[in-house]
PAMAR-737668 format. One line per 5 residues: for each residue x, y, z of C-alpha. Coordinates in steps of 0.2 Angstrom, whole numbers. Each point is the difference from the previous one (the first is absolute). Example, Ala and Ser with C-alpha at 12.3 -4.5 7.8 and 13.67 -1.06 7.14 Angstrom:
# PAMAR-737668
62:-22:39 ~ 6:17:-3;
# end
This chain:
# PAMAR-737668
157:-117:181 ~ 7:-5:18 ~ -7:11:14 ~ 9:-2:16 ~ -10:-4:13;
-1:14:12 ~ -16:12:6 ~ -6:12:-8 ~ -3:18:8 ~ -15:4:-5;
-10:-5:18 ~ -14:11:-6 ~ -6:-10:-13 ~ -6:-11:14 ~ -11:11:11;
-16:-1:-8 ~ 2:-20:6 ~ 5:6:17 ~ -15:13:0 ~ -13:-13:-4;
6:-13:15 ~ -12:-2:15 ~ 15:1:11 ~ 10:-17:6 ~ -12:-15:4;
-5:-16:-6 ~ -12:6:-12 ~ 3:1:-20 ~ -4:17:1 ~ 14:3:12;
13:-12:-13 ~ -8:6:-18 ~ -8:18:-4 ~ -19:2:3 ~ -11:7:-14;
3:-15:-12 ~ -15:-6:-8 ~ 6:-22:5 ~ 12:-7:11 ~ 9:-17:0;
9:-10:11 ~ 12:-11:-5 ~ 7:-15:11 ~ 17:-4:-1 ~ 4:-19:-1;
5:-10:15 ~ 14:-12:2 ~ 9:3:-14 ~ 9:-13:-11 ~ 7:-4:-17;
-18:0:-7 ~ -4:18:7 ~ -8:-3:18 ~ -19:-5:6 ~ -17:9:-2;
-9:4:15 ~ -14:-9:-6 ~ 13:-16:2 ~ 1:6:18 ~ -16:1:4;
-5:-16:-9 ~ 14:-8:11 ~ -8:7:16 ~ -19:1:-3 ~ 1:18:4;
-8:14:-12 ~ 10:11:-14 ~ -9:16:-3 ~ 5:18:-6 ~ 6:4:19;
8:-14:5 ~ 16:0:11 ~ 11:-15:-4 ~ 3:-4:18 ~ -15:-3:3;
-6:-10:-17 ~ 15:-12:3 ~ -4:-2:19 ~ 17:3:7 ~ 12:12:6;
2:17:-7 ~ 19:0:-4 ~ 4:-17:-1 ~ -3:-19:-4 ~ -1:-10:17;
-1:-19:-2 ~ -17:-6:3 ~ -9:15:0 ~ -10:6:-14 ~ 6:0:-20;
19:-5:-1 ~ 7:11:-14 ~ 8:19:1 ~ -8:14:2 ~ -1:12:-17;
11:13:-2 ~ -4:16:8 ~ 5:18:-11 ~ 3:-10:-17 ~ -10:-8:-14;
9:-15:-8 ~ 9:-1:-15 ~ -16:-8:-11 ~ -13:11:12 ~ 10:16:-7;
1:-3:-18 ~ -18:-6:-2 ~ -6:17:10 ~ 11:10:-12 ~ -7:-8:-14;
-15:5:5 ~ 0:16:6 ~ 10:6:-16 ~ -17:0:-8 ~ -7:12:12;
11:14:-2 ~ 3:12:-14 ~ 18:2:6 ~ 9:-16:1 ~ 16:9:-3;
-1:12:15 ~ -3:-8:17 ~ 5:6:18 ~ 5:-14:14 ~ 5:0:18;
13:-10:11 ~ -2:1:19 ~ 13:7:7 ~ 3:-15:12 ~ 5:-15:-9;
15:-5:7 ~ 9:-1:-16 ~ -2:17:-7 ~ 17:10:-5 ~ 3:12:18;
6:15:-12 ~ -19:1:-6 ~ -4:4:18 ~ 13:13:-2 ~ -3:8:-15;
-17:-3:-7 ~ -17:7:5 ~ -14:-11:5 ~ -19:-1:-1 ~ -8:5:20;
-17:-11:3 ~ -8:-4:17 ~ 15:-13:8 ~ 7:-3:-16 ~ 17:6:-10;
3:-4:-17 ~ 11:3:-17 ~ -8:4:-16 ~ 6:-5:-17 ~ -7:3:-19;
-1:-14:-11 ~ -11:-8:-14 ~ -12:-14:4 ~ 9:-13:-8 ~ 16:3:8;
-9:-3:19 ~ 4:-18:-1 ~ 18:2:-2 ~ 0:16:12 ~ -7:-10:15;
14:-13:-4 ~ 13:12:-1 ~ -7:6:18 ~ 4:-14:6 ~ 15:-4:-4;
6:18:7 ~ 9:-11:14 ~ 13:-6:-14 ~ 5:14:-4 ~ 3:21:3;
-10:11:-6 ~ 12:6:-13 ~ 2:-15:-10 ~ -19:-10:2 ~ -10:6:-16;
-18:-5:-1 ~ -5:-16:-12 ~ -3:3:-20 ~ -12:-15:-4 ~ 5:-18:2;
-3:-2:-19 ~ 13:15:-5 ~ 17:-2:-8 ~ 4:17:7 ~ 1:-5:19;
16:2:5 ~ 10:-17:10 ~ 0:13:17 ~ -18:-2:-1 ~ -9:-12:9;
-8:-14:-12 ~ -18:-8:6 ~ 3:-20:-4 ~ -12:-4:-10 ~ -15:-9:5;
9:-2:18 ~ -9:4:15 ~ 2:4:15 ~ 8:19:-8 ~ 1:11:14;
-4:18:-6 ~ -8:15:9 ~ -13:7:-6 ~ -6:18:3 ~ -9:7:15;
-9:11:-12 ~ -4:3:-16 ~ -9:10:-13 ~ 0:7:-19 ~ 1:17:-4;
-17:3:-3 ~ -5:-9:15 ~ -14:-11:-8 ~ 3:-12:14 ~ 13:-3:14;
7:-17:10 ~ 7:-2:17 ~ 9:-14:9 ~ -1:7:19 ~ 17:-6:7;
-9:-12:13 ~ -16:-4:-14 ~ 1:-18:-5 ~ -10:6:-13 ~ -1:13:-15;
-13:13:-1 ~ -5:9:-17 ~ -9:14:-2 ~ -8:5:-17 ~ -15:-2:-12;
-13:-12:0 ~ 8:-8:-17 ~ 16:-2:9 ~ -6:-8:15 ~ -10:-12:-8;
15:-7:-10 ~ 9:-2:14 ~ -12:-7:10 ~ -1:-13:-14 ~ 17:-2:-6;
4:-22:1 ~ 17:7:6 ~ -3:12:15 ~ -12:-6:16 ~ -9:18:2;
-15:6:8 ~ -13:16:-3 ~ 2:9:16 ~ -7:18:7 ~ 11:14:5;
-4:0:17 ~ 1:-19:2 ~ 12:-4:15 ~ 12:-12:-4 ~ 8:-4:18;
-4:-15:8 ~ -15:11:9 ~ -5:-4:-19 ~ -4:-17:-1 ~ -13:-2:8;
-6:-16:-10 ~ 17:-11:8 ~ 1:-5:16 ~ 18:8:8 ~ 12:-15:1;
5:-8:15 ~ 18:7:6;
# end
């Protein structure tokens, strides 16, 4: 069945998340709810290319700097915060900030669908300013209220976050009354108005949620709209296998661990 994409009502279903936020900061608690037993943190890759993008361990190999749970990318590849500058530091892009990648976001999905005993019943939130977003869901539809932050909330299964966060992305192409959110790739049933992932193609632009959770709350993720980096929050069993995934680059870190600059205290601050 074909679900058009537009946010759901129900705001409420999101305040235990709000609740359990340490207010806006830098640290995971103030991104991902406290009172989870683990928490990763999940780099996003940089410079991204037809084979996916670089590890930060690359980075850091290339600069002789450090890569540790807390690291800030500016300062592992030696350089300016925003942008390459020739000459200084490591020469590729930056990581995306607010979305996981195309092969980052189905290898976390595969993951978490093991940790939740309701795959078919997830909740996930859009900030409400990406550019791109339909300006009748400002008009009409409710939003979640956090510390600084607005944002949407939809109802999905897990398996359909993939093609969710691609649909997001491709808002721009199209009103809000006609952009319906992605059955899988593999499925006879997608309709030719739906956007198709080519396959094995990347860069695929997508973006994915600023939040999300199942129904039983068993664990929740976060991609802070200014984060390079995912964090997760969950059981010990989760974090562990994503911490050890071959296809995510993730760290163990604490709730209260900073991850601004203020952070890395292992890096030296580049040279601007």
């Amino acid at each position: 069945m074909r679900q058009p994409l537009v946010p759901d009502a129900r705001v409420e279903e999101a305040e235990w998340y709000t609740a359990a936020l340490a207010g806006f900061g830098g640290r995971v608690e103030c991104v991902v709810p406290r009172g989870y037993p683990a928490y990763a943190r999940i780099l996003h890759r940089a410079g991204r290319t037809s084979s996916g993008g670089v590890r930060w361990a690359e980075v850091g190999a290339a600069t002789g700097r450090t890569l540790h749970p807390l690291a800030q990318f500016a300062s592992l590849a030696g350089r300016w915060q925003y942008e390459p500058r020739v000459g200084l530091g490591w020469p590729g892009q930056n990581p995306d900030e607010g979305t996981l990648d195309l092969e980052q976001l189905r290898e976390l999905c595969r993951i978490l669908t093991v940790h939740t005993a309701t795959v078919d019943q997830c909740w996930l939130t859009v900030w409400e300013g990406w550019g791109n977003l339909p300006s009748a869901w400002r008009r009409w539809y409710p939003r979640i209220r956090q510390p600084h932050r607005a944002y949407f909330l939809f109802q999905r299964p897990l398996e359909d976050v993939v093609d969710f966060s691609i649909a997001v992305d491709s808002l721009h192409e199209a009103s809000s009354s006609s952009v319906r959110y992605l059955l899988s790739t593999s499925s006879s049933a997608a309709g030719a108005d739906a956007p198709v992932v080519p396959t094995g193609a990347l860069p695929v632009h997508l973006q994915s949620p600023s939040q999300w959770w199942p129904a039983d709350r068993s664990w929740a993720v976060a991609t802070e709209i200014d984060f390079d980096s995912t964090l997760v929050a969950g059981s010990d069993a989760l974090i562990e296998e994503i911490v050890h995934s071959p296809e995510l680059e993730a760290f163990r870190v604490e709730s209260t661990d900073d991850l601004t600059s203020a952070g890395d205290t292992v890096n030296p601050a580049p040279d601007y």
